[in-house]
PDBQT receptor file of N, H, CA, C and O in Angstrom, charges set to zero:
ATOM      1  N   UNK A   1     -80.595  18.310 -54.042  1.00  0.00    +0.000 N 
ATOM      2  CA  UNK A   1     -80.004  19.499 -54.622  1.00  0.00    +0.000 C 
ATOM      3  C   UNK A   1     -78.875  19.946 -53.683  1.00  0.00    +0.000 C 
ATOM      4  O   UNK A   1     -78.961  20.017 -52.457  1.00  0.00    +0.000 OA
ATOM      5  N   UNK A   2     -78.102  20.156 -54.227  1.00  0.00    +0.000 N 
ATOM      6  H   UNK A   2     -78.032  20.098 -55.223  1.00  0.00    +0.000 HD
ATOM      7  CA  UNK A   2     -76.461  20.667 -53.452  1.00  0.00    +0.000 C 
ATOM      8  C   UNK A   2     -76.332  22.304 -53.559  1.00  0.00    +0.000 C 
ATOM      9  O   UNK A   2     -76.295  23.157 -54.446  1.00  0.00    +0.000 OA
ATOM     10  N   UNK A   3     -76.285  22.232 -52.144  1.00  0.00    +0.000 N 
ATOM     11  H   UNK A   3     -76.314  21.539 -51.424  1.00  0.00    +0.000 HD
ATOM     12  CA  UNK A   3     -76.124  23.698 -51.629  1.00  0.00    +0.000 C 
ATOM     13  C   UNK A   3     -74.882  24.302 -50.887  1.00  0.00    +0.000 C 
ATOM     14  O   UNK A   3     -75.256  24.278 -49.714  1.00  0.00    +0.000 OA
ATOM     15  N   UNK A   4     -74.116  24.622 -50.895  1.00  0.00    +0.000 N 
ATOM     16  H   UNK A   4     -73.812  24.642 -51.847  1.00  0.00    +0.000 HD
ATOM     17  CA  UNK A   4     -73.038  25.215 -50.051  1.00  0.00    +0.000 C 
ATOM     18  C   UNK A   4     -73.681  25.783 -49.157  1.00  0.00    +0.000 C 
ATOM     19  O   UNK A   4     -74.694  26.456 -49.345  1.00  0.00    +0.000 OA
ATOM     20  N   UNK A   5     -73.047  25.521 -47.893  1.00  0.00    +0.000 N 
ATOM     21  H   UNK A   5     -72.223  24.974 -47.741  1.00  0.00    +0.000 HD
ATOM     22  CA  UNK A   5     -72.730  26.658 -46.654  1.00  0.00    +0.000 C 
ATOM     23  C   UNK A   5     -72.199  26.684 -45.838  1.00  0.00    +0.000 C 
ATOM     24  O   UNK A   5     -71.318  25.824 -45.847  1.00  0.00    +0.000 OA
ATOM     25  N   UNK A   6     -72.234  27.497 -44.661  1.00  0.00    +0.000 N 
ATOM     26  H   UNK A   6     -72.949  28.195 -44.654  1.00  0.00    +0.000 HD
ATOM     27  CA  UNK A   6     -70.963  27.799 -43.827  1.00  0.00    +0.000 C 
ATOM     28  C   UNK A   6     -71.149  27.614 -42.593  1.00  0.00    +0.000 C 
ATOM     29  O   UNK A   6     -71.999  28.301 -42.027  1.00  0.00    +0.000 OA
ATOM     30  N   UNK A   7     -70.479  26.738 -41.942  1.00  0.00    +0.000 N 
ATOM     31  H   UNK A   7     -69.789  26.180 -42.402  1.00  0.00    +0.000 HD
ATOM     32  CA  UNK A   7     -70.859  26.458 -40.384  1.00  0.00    +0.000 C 
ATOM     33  C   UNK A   7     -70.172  27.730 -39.685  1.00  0.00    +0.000 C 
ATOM     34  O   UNK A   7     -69.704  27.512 -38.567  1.00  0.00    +0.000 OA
ATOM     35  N   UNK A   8     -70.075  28.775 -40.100  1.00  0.00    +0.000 N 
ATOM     36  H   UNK A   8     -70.455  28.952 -41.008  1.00  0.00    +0.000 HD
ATOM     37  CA  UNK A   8     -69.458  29.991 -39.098  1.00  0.00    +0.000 C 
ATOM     38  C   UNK A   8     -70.549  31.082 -39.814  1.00  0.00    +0.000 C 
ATOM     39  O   UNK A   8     -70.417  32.254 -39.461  1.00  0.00    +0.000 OA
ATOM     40  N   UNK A   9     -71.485  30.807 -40.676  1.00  0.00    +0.000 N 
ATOM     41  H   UNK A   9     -71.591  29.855 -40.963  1.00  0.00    +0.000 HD
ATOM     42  CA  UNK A   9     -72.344  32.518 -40.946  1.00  0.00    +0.000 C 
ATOM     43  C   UNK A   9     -72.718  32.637 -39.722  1.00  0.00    +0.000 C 
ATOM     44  O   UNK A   9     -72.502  31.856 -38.796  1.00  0.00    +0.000 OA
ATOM     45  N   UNK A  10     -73.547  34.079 -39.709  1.00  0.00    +0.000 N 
ATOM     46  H   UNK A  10     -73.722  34.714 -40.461  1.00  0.00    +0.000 HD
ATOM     47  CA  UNK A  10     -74.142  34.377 -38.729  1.00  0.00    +0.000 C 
ATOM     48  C   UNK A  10     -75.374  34.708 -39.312  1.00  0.00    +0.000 C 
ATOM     49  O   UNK A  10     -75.444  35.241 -40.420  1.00  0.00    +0.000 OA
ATOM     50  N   UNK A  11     -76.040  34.511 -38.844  1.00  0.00    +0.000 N 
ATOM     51  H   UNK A  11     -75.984  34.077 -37.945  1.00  0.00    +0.000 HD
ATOM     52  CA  UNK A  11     -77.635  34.203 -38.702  1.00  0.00    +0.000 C 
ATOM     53  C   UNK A  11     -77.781  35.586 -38.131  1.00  0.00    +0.000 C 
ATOM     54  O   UNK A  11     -76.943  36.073 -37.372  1.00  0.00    +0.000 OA
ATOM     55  N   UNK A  12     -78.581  36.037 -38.418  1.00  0.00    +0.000 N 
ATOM     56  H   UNK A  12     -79.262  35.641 -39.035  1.00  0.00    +0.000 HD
ATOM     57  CA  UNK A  12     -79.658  37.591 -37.228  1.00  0.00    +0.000 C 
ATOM     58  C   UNK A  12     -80.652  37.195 -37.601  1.00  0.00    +0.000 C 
ATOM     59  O   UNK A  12     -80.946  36.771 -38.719  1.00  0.00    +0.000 OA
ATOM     60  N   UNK A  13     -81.684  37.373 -36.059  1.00  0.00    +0.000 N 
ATOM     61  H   UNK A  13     -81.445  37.718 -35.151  1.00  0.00    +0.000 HD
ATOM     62  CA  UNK A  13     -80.835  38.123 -35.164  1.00  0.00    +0.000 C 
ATOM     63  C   UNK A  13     -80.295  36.549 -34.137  1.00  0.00    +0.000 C 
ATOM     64  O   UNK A  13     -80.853  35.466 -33.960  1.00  0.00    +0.000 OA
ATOM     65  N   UNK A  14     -78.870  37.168 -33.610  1.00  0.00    +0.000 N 
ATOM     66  H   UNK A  14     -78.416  38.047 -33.754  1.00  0.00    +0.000 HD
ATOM     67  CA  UNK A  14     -78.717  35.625 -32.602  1.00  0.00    +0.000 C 
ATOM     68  C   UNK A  14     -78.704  35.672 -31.681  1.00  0.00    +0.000 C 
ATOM     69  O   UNK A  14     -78.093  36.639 -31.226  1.00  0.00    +0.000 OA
ATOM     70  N   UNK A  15     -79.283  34.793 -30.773  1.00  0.00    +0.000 N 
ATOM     71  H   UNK A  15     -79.780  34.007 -31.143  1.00  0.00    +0.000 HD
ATOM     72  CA  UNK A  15     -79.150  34.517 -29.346  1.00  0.00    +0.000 C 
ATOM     73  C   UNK A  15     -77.855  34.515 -28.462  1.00  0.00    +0.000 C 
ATOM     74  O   UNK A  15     -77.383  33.451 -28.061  1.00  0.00    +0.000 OA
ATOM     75  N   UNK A  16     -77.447  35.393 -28.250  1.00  0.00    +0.000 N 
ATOM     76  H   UNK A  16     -77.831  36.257 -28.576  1.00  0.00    +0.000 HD
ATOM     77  CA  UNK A  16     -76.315  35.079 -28.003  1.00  0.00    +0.000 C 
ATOM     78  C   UNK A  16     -75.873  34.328 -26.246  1.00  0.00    +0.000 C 
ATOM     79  O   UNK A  16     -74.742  34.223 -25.771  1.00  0.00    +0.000 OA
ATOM     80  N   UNK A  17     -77.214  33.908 -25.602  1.00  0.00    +0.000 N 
ATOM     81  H   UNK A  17     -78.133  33.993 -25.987  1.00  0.00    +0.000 HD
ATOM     82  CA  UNK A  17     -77.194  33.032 -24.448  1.00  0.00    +0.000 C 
ATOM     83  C   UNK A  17     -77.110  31.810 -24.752  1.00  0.00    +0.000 C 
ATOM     84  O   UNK A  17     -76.590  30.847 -24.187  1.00  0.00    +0.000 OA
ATOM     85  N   UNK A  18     -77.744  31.952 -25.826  1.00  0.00    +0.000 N 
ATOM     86  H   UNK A  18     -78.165  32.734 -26.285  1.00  0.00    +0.000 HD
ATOM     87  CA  UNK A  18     -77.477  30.174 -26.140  1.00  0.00    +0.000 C 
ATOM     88  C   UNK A  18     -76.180  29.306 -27.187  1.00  0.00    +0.000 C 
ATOM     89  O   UNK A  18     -76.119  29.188 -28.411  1.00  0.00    +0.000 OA
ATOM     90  N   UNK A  19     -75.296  28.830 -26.139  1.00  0.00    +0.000 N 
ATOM     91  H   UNK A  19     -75.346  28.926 -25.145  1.00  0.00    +0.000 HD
ATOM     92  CA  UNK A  19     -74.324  28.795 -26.985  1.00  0.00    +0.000 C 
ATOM     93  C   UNK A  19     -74.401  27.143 -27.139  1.00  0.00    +0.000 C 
ATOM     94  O   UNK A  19     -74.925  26.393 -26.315  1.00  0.00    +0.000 OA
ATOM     95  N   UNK A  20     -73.600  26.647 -28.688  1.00  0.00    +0.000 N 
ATOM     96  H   UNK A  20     -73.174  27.256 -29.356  1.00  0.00    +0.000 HD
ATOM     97  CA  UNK A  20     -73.672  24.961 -28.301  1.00  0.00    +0.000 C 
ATOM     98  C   UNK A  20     -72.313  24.111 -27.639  1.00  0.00    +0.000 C 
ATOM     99  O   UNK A  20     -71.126  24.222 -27.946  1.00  0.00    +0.000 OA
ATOM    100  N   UNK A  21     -72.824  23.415 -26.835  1.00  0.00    +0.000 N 
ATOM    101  H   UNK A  21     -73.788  23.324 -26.586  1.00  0.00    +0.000 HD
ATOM    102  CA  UNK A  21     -71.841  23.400 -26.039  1.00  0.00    +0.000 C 
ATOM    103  C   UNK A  21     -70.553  21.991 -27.110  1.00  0.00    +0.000 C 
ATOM    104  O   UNK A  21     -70.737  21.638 -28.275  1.00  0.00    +0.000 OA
ATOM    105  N   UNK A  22     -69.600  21.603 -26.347  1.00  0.00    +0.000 N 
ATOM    106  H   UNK A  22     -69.450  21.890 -25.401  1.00  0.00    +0.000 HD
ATOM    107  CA  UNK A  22     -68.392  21.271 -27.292  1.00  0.00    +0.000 C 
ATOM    108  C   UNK A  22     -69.023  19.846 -27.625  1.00  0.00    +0.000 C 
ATOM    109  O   UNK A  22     -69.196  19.510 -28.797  1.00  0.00    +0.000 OA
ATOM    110  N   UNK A  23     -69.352  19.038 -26.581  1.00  0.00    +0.000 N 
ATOM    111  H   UNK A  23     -69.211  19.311 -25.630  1.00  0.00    +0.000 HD
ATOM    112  CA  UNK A  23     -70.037  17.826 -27.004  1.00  0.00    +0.000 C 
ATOM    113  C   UNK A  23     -71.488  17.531 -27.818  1.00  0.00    +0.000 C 
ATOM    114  O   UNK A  23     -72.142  16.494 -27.931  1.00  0.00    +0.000 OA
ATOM    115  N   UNK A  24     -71.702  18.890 -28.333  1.00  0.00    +0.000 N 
ATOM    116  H   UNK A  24     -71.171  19.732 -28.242  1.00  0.00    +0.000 HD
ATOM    117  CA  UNK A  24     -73.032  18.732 -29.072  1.00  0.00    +0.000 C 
ATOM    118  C   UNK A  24     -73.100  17.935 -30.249  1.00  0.00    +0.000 C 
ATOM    119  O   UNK A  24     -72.008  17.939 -30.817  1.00  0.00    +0.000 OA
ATOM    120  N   UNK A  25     -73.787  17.389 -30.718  1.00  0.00    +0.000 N 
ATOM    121  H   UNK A  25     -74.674  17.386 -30.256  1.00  0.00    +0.000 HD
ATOM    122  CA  UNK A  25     -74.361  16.569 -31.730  1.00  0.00    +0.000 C 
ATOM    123  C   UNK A  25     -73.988  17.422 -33.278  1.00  0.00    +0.000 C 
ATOM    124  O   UNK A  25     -73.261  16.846 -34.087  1.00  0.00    +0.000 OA
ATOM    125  N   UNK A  26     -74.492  18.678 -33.565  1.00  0.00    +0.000 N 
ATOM    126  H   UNK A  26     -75.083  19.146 -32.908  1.00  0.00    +0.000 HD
ATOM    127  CA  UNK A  26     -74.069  19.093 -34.048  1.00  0.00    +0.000 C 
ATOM    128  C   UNK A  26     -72.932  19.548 -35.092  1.00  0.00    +0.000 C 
ATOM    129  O   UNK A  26     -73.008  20.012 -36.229  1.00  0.00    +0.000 OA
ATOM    130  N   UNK A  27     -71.434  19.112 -33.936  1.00  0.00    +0.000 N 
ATOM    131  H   UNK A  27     -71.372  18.735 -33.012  1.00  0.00    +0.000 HD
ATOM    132  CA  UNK A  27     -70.302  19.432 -34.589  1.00  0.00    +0.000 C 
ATOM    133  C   UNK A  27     -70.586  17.357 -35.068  1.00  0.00    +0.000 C 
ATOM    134  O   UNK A  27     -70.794  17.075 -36.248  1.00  0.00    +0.000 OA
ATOM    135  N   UNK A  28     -70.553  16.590 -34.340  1.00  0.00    +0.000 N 
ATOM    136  H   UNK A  28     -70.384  16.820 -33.382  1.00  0.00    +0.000 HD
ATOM    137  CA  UNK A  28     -70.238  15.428 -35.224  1.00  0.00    +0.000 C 
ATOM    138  C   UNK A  28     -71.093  15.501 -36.719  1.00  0.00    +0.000 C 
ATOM    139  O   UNK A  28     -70.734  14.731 -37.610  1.00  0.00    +0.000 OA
ATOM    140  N   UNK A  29     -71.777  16.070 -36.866  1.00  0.00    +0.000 N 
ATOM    141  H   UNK A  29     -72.069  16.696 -36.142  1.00  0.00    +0.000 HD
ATOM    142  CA  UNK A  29     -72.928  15.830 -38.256  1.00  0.00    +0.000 C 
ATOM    143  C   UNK A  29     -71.987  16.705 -38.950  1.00  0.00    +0.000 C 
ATOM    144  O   UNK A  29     -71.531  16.288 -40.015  1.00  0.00    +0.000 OA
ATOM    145  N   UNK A  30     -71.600  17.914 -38.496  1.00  0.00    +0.000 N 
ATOM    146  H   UNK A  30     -71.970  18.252 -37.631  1.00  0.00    +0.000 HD
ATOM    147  CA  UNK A  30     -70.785  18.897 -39.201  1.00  0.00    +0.000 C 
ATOM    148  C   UNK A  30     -69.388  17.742 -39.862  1.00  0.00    +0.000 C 
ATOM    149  O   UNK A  30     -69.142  17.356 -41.005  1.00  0.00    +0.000 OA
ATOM    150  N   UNK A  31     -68.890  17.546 -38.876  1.00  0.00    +0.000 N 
ATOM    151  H   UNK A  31     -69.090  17.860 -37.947  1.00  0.00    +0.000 HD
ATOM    152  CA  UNK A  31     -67.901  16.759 -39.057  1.00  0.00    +0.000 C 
ATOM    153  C   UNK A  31     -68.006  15.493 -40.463  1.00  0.00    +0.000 C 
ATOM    154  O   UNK A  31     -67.345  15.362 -41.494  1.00  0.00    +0.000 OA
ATOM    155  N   UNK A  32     -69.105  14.762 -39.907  1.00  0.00    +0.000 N 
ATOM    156  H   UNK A  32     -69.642  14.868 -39.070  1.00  0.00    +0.000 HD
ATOM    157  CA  UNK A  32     -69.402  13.729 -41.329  1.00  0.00    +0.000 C 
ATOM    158  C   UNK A  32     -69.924  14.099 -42.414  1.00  0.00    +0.000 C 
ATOM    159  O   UNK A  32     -70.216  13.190 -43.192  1.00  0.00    +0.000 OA
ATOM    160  N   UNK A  33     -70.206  15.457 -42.820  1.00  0.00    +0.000 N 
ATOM    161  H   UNK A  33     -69.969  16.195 -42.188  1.00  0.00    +0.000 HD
ATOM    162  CA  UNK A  33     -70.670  16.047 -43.533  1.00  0.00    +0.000 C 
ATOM    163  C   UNK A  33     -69.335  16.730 -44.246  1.00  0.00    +0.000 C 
ATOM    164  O   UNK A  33     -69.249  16.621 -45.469  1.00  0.00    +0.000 OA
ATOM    165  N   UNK A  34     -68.494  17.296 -43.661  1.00  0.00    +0.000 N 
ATOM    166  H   UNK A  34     -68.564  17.384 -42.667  1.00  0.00    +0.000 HD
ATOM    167  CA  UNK A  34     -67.150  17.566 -44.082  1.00  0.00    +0.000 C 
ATOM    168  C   UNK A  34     -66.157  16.749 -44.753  1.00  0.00    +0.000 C 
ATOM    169  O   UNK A  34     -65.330  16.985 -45.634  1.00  0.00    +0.000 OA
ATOM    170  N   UNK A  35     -66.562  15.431 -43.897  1.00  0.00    +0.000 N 
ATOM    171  H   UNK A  35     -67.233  15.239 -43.181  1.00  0.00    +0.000 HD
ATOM    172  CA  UNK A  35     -65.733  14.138 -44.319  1.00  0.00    +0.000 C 
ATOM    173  C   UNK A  35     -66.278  13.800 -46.004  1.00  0.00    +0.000 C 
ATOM    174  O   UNK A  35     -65.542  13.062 -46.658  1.00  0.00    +0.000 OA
ATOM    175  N   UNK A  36     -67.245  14.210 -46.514  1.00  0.00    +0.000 N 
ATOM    176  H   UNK A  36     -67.843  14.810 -45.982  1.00  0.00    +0.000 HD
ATOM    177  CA  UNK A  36     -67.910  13.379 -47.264  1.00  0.00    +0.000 C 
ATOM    178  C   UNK A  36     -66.902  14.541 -48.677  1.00  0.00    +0.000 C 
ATOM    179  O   UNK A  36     -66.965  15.769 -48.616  1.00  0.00    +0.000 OA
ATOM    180  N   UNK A  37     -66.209  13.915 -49.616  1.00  0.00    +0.000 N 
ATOM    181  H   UNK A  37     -66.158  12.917 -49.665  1.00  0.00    +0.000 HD
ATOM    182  CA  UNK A  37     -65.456  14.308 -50.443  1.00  0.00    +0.000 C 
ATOM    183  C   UNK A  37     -66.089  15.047 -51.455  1.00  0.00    +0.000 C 
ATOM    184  O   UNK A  37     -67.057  14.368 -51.796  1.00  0.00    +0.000 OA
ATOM    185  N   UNK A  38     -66.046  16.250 -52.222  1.00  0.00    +0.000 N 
ATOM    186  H   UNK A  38     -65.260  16.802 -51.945  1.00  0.00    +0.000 HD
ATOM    187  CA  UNK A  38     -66.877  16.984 -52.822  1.00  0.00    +0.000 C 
ATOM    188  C   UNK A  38     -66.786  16.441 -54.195  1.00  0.00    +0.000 C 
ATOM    189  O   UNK A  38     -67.499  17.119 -54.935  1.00  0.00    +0.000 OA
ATOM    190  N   UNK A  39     -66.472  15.937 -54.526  1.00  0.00    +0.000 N 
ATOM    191  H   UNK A  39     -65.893  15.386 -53.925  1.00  0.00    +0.000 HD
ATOM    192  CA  UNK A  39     -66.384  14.600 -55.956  1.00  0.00    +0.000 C 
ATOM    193  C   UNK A  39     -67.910  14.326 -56.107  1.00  0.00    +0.000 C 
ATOM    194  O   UNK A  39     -68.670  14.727 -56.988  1.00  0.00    +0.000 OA
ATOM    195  N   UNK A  40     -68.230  13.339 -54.746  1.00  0.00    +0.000 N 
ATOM    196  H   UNK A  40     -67.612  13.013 -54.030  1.00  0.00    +0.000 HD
ATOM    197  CA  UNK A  40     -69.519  12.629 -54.538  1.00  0.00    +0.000 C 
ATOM    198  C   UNK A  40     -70.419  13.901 -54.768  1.00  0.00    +0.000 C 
ATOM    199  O   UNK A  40     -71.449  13.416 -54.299  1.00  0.00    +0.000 OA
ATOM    200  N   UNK A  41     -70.684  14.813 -55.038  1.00  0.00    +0.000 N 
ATOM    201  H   UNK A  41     -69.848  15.207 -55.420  1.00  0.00    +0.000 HD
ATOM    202  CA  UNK A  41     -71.555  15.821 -55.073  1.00  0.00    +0.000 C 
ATOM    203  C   UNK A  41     -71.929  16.662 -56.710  1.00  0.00    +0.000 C 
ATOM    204  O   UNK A  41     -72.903  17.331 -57.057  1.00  0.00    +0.000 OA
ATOM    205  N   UNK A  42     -70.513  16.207 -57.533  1.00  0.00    +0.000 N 
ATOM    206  H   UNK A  42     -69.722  15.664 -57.251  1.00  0.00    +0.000 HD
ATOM    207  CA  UNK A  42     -70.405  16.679 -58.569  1.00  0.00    +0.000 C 
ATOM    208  C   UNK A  42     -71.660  16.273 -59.781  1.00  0.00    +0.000 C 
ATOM    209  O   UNK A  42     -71.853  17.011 -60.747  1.00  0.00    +0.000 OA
ATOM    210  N   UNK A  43     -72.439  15.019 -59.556  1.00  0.00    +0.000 N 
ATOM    211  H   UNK A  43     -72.283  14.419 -58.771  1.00  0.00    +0.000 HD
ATOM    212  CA  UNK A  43     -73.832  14.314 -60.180  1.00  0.00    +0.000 C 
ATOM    213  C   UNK A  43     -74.476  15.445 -60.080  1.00  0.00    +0.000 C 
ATOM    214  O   UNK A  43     -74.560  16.075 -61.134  1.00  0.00    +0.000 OA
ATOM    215  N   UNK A  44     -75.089  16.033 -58.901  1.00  0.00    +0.000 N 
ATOM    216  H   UNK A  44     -75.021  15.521 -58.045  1.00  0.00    +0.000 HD
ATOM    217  CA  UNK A  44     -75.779  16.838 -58.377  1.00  0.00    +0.000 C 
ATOM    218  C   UNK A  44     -75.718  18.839 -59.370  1.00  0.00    +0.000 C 
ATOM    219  O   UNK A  44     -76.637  19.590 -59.697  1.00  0.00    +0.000 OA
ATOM    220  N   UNK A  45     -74.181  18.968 -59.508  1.00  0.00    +0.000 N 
ATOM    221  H   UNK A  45     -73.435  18.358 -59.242  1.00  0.00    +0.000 HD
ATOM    222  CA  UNK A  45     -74.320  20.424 -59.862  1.00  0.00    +0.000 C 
ATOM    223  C   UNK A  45     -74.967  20.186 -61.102  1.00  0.00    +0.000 C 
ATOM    224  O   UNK A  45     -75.148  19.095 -61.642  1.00  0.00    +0.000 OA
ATOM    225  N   UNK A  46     -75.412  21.705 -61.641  1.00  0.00    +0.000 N 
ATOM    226  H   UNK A  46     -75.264  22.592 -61.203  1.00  0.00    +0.000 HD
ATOM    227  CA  UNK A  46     -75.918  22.196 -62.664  1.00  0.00    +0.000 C 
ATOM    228  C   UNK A  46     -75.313  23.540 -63.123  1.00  0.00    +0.000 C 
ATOM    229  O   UNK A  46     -74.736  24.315 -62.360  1.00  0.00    +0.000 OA
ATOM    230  N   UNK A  47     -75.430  23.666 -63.951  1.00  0.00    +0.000 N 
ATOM    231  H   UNK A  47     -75.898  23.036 -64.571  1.00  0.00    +0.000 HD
ATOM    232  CA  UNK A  47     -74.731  25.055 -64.781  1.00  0.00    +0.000 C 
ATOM    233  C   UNK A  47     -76.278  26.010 -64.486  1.00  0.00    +0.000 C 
ATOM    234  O   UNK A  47     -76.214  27.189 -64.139  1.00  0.00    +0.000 OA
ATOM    235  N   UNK A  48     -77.106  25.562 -64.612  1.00  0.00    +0.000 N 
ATOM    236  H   UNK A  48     -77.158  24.604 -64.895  1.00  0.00    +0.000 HD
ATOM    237  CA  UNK A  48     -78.037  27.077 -64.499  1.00  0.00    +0.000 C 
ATOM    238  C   UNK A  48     -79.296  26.418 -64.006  1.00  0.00    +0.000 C 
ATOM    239  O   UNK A  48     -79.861  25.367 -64.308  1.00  0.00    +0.000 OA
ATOM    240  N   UNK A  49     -79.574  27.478 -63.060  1.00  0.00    +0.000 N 
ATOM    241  H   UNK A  49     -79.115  28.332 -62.815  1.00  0.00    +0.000 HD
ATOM    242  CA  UNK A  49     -81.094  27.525 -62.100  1.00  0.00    +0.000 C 
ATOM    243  C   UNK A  49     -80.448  26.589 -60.510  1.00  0.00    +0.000 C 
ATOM    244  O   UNK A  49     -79.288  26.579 -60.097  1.00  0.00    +0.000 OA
ATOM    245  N   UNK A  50     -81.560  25.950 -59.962  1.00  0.00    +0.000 N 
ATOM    246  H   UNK A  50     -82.502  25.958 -60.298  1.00  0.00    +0.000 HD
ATOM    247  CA  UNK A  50     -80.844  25.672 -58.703  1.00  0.00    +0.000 C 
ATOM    248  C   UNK A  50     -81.189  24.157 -58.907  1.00  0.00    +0.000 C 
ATOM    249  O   UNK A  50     -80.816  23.322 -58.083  1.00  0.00    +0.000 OA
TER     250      UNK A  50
């Protein structure tokens, strides 16, 4: 099931000591996840319910 979201929300409450640092794992998944063209996703929507 295809969900939108936002790698900048903010979450509460946040930690704000823990930050991720630049080489984290993280941004690459973000990254190939971005890469992936929103075409390939279009099977997936539905007009009503989730």
């Amino acid at each position: 099931m295809f969900k939108n979201y936002n790698m900048n929300q903010v979450v509460l409450p946040m930690d704000v000591e823990m930050k991720l640092q630049e080489n984290d794992i993280a941004y690459s998944v973000h990254e190939l996840v971005e890469s992936i063209p929103d075409e390939d996703f279009s099977c997936f929507m539905r007009d009503t319910g989730c």
